[in-house]
PASEBA-1860 file (N, C-alpha, C; in nm, 3 decimals):
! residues 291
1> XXXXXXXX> -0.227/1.777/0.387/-0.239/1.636/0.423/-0.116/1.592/0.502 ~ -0.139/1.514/0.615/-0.038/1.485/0.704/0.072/1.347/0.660 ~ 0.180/1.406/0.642/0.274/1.340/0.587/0.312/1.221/0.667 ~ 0.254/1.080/0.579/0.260/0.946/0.689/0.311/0.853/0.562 ~ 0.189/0.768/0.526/0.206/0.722/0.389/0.286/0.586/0.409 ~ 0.350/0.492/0.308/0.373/0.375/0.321/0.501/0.330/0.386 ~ 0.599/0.431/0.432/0.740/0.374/0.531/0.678/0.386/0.652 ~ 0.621/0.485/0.669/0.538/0.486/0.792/0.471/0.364/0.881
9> XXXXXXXX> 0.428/0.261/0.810/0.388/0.187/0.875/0.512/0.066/0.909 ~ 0.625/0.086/0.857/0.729/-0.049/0.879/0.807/0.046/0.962 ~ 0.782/0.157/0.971/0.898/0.195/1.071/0.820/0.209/1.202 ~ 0.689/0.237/1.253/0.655/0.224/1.368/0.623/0.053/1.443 ~ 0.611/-0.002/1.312/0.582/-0.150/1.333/0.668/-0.245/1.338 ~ 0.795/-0.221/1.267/0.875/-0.347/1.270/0.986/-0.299/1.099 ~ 1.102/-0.326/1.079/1.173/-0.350/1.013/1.156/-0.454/0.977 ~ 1.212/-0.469/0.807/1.175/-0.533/0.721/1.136/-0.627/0.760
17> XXXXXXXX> 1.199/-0.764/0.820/1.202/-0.920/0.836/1.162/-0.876/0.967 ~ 1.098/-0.789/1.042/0.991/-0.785/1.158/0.846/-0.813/1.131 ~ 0.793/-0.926/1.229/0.671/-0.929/1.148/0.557/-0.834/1.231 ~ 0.690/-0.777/1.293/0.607/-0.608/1.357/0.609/-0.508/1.228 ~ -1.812/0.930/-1.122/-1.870/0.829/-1.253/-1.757/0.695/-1.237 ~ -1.851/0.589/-1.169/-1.768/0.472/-1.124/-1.721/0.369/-1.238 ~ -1.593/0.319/-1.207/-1.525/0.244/-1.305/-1.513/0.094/-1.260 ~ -1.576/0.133/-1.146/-1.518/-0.017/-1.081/-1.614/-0.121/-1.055
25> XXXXXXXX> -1.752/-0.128/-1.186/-1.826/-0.216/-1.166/-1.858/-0.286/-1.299 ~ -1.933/-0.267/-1.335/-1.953/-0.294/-1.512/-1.881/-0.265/-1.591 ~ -1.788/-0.113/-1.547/-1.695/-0.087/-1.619/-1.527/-0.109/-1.586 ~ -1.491/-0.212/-1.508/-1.394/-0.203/-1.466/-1.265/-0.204/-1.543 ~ -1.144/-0.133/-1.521/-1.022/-0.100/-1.605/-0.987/-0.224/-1.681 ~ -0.941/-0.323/-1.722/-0.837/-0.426/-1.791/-0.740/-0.453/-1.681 ~ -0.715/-0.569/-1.702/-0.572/-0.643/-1.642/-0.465/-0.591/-1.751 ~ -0.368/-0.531/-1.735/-0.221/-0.596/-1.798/-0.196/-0.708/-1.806
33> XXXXXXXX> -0.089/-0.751/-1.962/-0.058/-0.869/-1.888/0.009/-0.924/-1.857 ~ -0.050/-1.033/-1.805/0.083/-1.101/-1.686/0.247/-1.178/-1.719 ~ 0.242/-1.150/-1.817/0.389/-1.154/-1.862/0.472/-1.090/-1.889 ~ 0.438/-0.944/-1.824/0.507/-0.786/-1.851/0.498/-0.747/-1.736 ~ 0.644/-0.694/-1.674/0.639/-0.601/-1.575/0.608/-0.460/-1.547 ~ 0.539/-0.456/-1.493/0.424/-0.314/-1.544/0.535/-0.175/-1.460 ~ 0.510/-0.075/-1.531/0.594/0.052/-1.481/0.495/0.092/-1.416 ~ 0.541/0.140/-1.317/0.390/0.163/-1.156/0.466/0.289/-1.108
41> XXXXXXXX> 0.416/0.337/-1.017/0.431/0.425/-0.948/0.351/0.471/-0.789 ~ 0.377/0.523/-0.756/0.390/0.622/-0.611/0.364/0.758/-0.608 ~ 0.226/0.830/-0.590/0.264/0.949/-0.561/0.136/1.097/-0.507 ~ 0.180/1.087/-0.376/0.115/1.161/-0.267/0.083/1.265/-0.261 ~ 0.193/1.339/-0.343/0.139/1.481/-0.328/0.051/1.529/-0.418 ~ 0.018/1.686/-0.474/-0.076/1.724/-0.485/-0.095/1.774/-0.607 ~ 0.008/1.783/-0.680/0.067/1.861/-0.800/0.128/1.739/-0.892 ~ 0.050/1.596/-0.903/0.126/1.508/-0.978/0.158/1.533/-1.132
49> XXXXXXXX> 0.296/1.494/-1.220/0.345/1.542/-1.297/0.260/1.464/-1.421 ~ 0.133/1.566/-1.499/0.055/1.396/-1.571/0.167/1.387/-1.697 ~ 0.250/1.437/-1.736/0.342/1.377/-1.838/0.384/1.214/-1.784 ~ 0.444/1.215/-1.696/0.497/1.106/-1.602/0.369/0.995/-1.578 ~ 0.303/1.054/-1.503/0.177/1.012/-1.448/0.169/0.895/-1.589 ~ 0.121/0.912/-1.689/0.067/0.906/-1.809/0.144/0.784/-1.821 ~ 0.284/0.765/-1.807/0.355/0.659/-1.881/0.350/0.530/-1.755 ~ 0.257/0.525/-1.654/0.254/0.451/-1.540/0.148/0.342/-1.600
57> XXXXXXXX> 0.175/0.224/-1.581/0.035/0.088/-1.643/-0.039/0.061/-1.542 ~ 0.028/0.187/-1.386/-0.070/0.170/-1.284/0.013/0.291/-1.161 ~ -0.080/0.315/-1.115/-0.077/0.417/-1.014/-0.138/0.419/-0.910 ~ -0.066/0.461/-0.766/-0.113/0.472/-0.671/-0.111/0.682/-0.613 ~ -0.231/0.676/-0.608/-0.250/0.845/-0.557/-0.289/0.881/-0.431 ~ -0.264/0.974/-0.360/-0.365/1.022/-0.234/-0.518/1.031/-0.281 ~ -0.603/1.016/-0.268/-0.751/1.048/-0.334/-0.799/1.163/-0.258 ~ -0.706/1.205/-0.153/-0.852/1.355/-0.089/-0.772/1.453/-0.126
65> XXXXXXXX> -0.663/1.425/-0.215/-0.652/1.590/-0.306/-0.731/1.683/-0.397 ~ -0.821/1.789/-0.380/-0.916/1.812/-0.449/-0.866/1.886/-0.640 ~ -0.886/1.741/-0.669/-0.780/1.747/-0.812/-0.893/1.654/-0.930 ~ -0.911/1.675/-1.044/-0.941/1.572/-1.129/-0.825/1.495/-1.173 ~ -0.847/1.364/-1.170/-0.752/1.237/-1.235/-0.720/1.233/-1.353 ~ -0.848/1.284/-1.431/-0.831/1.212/-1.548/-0.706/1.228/-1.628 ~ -0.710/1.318/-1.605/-0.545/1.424/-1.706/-0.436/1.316/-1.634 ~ -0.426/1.237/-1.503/-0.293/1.189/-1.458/-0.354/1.017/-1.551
73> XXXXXXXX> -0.427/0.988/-1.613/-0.464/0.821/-1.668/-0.404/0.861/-1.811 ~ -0.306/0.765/-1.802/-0.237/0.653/-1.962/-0.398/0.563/-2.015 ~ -0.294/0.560/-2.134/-0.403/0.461/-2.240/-0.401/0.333/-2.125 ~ -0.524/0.278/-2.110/-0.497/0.127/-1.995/-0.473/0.139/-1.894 ~ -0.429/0.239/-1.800/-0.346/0.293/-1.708/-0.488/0.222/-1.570 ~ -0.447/0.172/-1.459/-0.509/0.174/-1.375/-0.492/0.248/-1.232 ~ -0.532/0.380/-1.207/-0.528/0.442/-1.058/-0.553/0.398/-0.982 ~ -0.529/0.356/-0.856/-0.571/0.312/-0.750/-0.534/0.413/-0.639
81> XXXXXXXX> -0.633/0.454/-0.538/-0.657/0.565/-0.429/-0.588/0.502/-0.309 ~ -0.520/0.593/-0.232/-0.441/0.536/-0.099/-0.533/0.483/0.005 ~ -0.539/0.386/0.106/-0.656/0.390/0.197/-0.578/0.314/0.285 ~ -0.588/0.407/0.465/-0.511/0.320/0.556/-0.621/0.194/0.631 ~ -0.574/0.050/0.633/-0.663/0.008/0.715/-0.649/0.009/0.847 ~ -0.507/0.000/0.881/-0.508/0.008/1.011/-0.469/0.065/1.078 ~ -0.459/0.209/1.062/-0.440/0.326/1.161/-0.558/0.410/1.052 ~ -0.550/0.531/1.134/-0.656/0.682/1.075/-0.561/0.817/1.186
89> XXXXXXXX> -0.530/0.878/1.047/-0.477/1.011/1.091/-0.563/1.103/1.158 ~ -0.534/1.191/1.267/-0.641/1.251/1.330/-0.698/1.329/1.177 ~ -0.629/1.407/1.104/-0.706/1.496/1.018/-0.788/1.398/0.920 ~ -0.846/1.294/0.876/-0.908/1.215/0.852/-1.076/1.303/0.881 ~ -1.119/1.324/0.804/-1.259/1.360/0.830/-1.344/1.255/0.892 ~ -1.375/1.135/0.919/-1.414/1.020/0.989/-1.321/0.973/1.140 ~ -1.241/1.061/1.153/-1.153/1.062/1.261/-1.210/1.077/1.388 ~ -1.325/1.136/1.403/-1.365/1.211/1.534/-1.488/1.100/1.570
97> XXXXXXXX> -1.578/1.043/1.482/-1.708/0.957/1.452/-1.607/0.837/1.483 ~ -1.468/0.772/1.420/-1.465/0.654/1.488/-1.393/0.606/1.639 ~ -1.352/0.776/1.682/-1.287/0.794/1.798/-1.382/0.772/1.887 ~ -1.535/0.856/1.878/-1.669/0.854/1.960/-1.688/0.705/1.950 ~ -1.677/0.624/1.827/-1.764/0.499/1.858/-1.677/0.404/1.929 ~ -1.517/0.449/1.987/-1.440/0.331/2.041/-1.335/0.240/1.964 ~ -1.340/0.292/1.824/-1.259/0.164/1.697/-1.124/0.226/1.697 ~ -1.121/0.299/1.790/-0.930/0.361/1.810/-0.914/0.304/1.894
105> XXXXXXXX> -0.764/0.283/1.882/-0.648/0.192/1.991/-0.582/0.343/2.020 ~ -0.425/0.348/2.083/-0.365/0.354/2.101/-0.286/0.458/1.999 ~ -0.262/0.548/2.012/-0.129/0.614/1.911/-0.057/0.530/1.845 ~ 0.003/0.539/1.704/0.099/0.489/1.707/0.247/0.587/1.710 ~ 0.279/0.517/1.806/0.467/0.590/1.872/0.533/0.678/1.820 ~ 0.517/0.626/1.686/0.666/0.706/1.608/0.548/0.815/1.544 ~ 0.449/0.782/1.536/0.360/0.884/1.450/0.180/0.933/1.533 ~ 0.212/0.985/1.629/0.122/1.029/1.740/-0.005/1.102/1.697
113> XXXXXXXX> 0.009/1.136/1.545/-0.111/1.218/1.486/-0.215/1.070/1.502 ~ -0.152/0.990/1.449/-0.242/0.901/1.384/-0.266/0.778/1.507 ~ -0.401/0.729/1.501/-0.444/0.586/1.610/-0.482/0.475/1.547 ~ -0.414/0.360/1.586/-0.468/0.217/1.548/-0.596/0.194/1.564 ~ -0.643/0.157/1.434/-0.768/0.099/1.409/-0.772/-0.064/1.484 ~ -0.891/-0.074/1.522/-0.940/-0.187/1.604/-1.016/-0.281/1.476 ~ -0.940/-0.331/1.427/-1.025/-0.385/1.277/-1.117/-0.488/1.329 ~ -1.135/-0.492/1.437/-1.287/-0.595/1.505/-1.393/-0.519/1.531
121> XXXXXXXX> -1.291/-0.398/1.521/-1.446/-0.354/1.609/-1.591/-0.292/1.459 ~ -1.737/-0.316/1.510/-1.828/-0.274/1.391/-1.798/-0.111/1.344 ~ -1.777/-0.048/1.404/-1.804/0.076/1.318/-1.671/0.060/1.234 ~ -1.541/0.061/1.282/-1.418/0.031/1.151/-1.477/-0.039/1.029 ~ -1.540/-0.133/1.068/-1.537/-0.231/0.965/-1.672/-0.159/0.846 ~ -1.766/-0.080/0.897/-1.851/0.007/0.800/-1.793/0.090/0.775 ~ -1.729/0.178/0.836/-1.679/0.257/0.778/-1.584/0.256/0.666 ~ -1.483/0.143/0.665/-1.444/0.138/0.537/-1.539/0.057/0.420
129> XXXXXXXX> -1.654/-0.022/0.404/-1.726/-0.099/0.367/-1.789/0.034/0.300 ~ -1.838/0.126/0.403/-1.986/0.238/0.364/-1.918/0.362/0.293 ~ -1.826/0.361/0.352/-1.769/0.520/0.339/-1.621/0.528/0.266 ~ -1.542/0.443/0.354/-1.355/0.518/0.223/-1.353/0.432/0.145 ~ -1.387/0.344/0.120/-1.373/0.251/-0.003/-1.473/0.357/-0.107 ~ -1.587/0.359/-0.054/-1.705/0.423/-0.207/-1.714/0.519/-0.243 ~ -1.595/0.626/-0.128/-1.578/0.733/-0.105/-1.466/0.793/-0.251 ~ -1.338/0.680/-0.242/-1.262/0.656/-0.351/-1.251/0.627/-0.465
137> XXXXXXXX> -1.381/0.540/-0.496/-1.418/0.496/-0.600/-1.530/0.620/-0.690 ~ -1.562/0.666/-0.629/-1.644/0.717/-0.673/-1.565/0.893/-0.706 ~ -1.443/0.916/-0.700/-1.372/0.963/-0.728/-1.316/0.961/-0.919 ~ -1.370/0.863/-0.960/-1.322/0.767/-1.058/-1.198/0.666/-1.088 ~ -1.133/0.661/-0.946/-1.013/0.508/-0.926/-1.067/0.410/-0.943 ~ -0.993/0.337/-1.021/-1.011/0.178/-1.008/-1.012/0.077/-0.919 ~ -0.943/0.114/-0.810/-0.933/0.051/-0.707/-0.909/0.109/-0.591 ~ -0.788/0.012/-0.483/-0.764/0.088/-0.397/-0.633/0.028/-0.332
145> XXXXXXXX> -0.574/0.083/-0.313/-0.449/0.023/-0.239/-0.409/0.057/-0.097 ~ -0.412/-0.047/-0.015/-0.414/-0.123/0.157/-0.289/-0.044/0.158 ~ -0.347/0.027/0.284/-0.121/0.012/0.384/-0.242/0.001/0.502 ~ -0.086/0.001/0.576/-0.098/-0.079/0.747/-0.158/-0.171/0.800 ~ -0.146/-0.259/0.670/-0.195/-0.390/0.779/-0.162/-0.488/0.861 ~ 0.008/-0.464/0.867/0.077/-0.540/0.918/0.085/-0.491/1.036 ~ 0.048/-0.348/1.086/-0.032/-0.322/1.213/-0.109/-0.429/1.321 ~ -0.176/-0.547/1.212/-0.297/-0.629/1.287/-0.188/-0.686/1.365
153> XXXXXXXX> -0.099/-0.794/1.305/0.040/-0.861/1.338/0.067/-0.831/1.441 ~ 0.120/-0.728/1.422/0.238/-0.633/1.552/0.131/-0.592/1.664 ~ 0.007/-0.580/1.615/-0.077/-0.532/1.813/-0.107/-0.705/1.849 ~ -0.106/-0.815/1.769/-0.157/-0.914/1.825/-0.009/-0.986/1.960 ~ 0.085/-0.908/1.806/0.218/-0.981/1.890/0.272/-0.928/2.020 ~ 0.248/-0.771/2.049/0.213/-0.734/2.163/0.115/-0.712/2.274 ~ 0.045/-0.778/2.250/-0.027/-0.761/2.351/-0.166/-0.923/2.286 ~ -0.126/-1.028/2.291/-0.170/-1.128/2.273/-0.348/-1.115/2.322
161> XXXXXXXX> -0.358/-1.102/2.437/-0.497/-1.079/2.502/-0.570/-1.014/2.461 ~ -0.556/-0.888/2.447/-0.634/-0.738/2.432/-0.647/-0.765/2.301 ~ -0.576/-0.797/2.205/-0.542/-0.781/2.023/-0.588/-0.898/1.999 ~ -0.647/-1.000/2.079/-0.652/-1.152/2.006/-0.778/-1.139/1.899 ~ -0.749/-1.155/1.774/-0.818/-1.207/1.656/-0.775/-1.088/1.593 ~ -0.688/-1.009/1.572/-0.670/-0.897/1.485/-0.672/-0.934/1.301 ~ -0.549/-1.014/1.352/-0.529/-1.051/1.202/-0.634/-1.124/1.150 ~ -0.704/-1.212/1.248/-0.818/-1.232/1.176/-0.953/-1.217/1.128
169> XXXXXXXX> -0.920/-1.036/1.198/-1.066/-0.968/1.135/-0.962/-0.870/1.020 ~ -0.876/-0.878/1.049/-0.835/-0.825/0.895/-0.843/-0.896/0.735 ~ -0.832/-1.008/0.770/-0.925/-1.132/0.675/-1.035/-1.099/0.638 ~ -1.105/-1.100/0.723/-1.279/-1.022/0.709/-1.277/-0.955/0.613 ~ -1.190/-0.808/0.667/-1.220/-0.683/0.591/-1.178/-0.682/0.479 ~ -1.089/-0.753/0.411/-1.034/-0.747/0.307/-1.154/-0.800/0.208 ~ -1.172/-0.908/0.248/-1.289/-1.029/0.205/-1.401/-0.967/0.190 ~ -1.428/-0.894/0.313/-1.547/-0.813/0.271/-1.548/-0.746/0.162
177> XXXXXXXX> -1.445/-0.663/0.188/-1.438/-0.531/0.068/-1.430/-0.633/-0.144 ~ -1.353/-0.716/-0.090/-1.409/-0.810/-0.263/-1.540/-0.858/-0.280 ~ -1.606/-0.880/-0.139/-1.754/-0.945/-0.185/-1.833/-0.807/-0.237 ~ -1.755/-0.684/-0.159/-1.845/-0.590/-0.152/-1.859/-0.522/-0.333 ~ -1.699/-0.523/-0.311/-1.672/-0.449/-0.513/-1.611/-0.525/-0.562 ~ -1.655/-0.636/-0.615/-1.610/-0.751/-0.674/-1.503/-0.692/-0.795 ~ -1.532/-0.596/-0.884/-1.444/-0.585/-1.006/-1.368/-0.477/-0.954 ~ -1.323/-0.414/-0.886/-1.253/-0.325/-0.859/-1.070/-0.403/-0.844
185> XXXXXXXX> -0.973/-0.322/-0.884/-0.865/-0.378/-0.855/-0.808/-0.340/-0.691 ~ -0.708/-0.436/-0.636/-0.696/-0.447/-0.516/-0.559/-0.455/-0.494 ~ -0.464/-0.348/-0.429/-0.321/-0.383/-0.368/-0.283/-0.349/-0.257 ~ -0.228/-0.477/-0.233/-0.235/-0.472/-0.062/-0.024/-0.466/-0.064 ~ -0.022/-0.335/0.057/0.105/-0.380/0.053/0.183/-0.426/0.166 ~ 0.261/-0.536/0.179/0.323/-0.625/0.246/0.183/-0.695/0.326 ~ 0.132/-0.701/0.459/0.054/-0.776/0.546/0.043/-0.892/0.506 ~ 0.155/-0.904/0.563/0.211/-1.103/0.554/0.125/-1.189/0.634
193> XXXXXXXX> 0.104/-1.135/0.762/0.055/-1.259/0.789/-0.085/-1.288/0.745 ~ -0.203/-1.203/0.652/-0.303/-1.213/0.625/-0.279/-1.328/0.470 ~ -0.138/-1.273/0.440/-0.150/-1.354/0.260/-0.230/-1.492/0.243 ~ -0.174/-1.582/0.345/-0.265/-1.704/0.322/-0.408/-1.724/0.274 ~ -0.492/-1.617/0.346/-0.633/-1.629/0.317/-0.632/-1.549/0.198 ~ -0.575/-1.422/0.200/-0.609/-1.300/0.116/-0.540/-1.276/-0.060 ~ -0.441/-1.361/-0.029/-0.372/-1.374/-0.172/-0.451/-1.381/-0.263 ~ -0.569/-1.468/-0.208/-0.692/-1.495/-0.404/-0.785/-1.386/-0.382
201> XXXXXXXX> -0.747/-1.302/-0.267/-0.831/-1.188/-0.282/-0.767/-1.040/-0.365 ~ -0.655/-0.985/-0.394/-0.613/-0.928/-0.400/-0.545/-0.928/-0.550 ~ -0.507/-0.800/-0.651/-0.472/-0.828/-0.747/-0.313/-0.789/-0.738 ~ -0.271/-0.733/-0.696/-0.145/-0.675/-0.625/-0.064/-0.689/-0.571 ~ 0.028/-0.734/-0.509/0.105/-0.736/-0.360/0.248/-0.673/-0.347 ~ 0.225/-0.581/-0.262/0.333/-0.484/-0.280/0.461/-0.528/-0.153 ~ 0.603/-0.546/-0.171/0.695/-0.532/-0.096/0.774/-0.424/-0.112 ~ 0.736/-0.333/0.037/0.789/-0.259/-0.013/0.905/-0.219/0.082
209> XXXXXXXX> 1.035/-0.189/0.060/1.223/-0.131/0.128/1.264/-0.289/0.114 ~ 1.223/-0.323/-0.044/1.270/-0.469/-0.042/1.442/-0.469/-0.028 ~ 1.480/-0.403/-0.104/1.653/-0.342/-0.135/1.718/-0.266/-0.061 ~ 1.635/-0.153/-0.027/1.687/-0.015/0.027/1.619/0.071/0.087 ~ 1.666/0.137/0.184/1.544/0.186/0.323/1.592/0.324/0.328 ~ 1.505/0.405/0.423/1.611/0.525/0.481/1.617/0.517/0.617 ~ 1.750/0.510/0.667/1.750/0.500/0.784/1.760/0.647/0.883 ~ 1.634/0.632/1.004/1.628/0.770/1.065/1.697/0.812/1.117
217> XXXXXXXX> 1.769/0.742/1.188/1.871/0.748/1.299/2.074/0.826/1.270 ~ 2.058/0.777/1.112/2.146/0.780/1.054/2.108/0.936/0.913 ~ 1.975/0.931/0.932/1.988/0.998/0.821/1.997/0.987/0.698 ~ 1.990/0.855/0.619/2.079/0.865/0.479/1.954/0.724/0.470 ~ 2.025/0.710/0.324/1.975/0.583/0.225/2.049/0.492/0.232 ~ 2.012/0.308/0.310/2.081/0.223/0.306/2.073/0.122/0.238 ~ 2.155/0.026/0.188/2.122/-0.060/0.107/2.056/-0.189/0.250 ~ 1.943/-0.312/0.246/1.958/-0.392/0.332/2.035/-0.505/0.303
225> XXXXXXXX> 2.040/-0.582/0.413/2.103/-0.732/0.364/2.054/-0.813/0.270 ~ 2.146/-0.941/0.200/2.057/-1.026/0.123/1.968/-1.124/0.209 ~ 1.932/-1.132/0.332/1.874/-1.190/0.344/1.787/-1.110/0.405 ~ 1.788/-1.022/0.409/1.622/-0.889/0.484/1.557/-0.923/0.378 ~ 1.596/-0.899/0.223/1.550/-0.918/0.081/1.485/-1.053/0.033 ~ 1.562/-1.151/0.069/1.502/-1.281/0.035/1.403/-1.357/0.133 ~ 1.386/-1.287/0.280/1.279/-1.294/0.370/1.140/-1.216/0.301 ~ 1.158/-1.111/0.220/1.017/-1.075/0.195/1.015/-1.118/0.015
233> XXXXXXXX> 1.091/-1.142/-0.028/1.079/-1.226/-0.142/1.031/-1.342/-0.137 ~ 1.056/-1.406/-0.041/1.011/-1.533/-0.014/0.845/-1.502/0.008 ~ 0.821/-1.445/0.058/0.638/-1.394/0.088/0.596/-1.376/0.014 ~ 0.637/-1.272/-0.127/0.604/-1.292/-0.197/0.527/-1.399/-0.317 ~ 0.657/-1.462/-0.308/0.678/-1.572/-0.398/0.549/-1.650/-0.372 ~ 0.526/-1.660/-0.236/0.430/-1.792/-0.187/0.309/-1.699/-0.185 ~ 0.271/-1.611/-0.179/0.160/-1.560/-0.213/0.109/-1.556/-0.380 ~ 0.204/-1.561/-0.451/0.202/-1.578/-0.567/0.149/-1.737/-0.614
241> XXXXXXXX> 0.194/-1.817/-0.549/0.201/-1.992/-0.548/-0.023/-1.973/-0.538 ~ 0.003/-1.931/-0.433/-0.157/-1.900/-0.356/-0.217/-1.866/-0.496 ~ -0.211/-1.746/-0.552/-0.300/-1.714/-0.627/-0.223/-1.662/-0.784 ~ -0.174/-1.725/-0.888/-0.102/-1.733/-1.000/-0.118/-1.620/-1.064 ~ -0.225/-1.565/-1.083/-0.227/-1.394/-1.156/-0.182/-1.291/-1.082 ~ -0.184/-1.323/-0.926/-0.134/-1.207/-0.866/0.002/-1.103/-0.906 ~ 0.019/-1.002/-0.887/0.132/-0.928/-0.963/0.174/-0.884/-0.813 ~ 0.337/-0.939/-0.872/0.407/-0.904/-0.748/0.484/-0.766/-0.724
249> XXXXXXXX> 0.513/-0.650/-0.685/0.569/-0.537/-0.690/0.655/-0.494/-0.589 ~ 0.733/-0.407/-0.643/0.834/-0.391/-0.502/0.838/-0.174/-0.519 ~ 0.889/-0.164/-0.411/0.905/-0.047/-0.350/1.062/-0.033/-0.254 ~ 1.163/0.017/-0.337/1.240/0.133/-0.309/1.274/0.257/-0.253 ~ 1.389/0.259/-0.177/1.407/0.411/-0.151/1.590/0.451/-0.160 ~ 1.595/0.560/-0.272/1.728/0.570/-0.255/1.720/0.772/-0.331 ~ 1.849/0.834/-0.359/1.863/0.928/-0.349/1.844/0.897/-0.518 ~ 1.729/1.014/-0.569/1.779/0.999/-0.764/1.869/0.996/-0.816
257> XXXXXXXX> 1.970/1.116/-0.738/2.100/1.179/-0.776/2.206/1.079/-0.858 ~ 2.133/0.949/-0.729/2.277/0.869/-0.723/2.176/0.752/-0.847 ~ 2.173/0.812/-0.984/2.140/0.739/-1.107/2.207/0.584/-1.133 ~ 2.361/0.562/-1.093/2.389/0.427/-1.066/2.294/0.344/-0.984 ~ 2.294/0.399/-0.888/2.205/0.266/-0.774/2.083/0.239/-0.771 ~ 2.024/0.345/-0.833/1.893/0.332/-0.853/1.854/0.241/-0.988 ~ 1.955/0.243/-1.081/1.896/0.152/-1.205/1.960/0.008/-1.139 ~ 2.060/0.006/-1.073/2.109/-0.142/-0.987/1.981/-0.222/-0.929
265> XXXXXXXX> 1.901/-0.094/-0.848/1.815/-0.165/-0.768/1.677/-0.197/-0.842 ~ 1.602/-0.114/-0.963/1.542/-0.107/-1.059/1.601/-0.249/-1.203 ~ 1.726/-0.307/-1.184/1.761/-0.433/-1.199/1.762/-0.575/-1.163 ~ 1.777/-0.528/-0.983/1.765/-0.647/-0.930/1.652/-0.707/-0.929 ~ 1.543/-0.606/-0.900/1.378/-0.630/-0.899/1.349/-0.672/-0.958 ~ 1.328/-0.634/-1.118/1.308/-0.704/-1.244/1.415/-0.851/-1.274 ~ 1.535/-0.876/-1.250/1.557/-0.971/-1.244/1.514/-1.064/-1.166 ~ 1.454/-1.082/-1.041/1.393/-1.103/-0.949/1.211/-1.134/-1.015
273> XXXXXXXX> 1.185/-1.119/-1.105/1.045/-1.119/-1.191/0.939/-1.006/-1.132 ~ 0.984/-0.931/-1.043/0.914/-0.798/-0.955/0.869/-0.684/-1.071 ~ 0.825/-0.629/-1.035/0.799/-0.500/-1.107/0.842/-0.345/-0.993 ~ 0.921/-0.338/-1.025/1.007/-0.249/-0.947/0.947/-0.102/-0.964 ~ 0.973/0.030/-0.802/0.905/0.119/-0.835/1.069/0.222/-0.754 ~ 1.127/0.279/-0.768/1.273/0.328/-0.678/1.221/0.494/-0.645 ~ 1.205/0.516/-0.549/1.138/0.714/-0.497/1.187/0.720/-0.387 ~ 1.183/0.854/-0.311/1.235/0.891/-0.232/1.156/0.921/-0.131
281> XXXXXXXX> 1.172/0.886/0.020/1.118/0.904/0.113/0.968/0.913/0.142 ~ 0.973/1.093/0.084/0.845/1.141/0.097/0.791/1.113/-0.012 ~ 0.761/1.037/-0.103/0.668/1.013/-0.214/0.580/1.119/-0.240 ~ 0.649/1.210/-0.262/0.542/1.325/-0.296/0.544/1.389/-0.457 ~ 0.618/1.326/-0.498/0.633/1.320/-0.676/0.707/1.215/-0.732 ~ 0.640/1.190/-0.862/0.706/1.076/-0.920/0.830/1.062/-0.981 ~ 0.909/0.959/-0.972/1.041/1.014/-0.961/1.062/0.898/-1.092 ~ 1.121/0.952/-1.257/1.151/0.891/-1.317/1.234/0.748/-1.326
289> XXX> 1.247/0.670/-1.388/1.310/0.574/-1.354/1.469/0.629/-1.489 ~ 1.580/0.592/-1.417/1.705/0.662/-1.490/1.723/0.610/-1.654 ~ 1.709/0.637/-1.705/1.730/0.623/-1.873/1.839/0.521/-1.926
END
């Protein structure tokens, strides 16, 4: 599986303060509750650790690893399957069907495997409706958790004409997908400018290099400013205002090694009322939180 996943989309799009047997119907998982910050997790690769796995009150996985789940679900535990909305990696098995029907844009730059989804256009919009949403679920996840949607944003903001209504067929799709699986759980992470409409749609909302990034250029793990931090805190917050049960979450990146900074930043979050998640780069295993 082609290594992309959730930095991926803030680093081709924009830095932080840039605003570049089914379970999920009759039987749907439980809420946590909302007065506990839930221990969550991250994790892509293929070989997840279910000791670890197990102690998560929620999880996000790749779903086309050919793996059974069940062994990675805690007592209550809710999985949720990765799903991009707005790009598709060429190795994507639906990759070639939505290339033929026209619902690809453009490469994106920093990551040339993969092409922007045209979230207006009809076949995108079935295809996740018909196919990767039921595709996931039917995996036995509870839900599903959004990256790249802040994609819609960044093609509208470049190129105003060609992109006009992005963000607001990303509204649609979101909307759709709750009319479509009403009890299924839903986390969308960052796509700010959709929150207004989508906040009472969504059970989730993920910020994620709220604290700490890796920078490419440099190589290493940086801390950001306090105000990169309190720009997407603030989004938070008001998406929260929007819809009161929503659970707010954040996403980290720093070295394990360095066990000080990581429980610093695994502090600030939770002081902050977040539910904090601290891993490294490649999210390809779950990375304990320091003792």
């Amino acid at each position: 599986m082609p290594r992309r996943k959730i930095m991926r989309r803030m680093l081709a799009l924009g830095a932080t303060t840039l605003t570049l047997g089914l379970r999920s119907r009759s039987d749907a998982a439980p809420k946590p509750s909302a007065k506990a910050a839930l221990r969550w997790g991250v994790d892509y690769g293929a070989t997840t650790d279910p000791v670890l796995a197990r102690t998560c009150a929620l999880l996000v996985l790749e779903p086309h690893h050919a793996r059974p789940i069940a062994p990675l679900r805690g007592p209550g535990s809710i999985l949720l399957g990765y799903v991009s909305f707005g790009e598709v990696e060429r190795s994507r098995p639906y990759f070639a069907a939505l290339e033929k029907a026209g619902a690809l844009r453009a490469a994106n730059p920093n990551w040339p495997d993969a092409r922007l989804a045209d979230l207006r256009h009809p076949a995108w919009r079935a295809a996740v409706l018909d196919r990767l949403v039921p595709a996931i679920l039917a995996l036995g996840y509870d839900g599903i958790f959004i990256d790249t949607m802040d994609n819609a944003e960044a093609m509208e903001r470049q190129d105003p004409v060609a992109n006009k209504g992005m963000v607001a067929a990303g509204v649609t799709l979101i909307a759709a997908v709750r009319a479509r699986f009403p009890r299924i759980r839903i986390m969308l992470n960052r796509g700010y400018a959709l929150l207004p409409d989508v906040a009472p749609k969504i059970d989730y909302l993920l910020g994620e290099a709220m604290a700490s990034r890796w920078n490419f250029a440099a190589k290493h793990y940086e801390l950001l400013s306090d105000s990169d931090w309190a720009w997407q805190a603030g989004r938070l917050r008001a998406a929260k205002a929007r819809n009161p049960v929503l659970r707010l979450m954040t996403l980290d990146y720093w070295d394990p090694a360095d066990t000080k900074q990581v429980a610093a930043l695994y502090a600030r979050e939770r002081a902050a009322g977040f539910s904090p998640y601290v891993a490294t780069l490649a999210l390809d295993r779950l990375v304990p939180e320091p003792s």
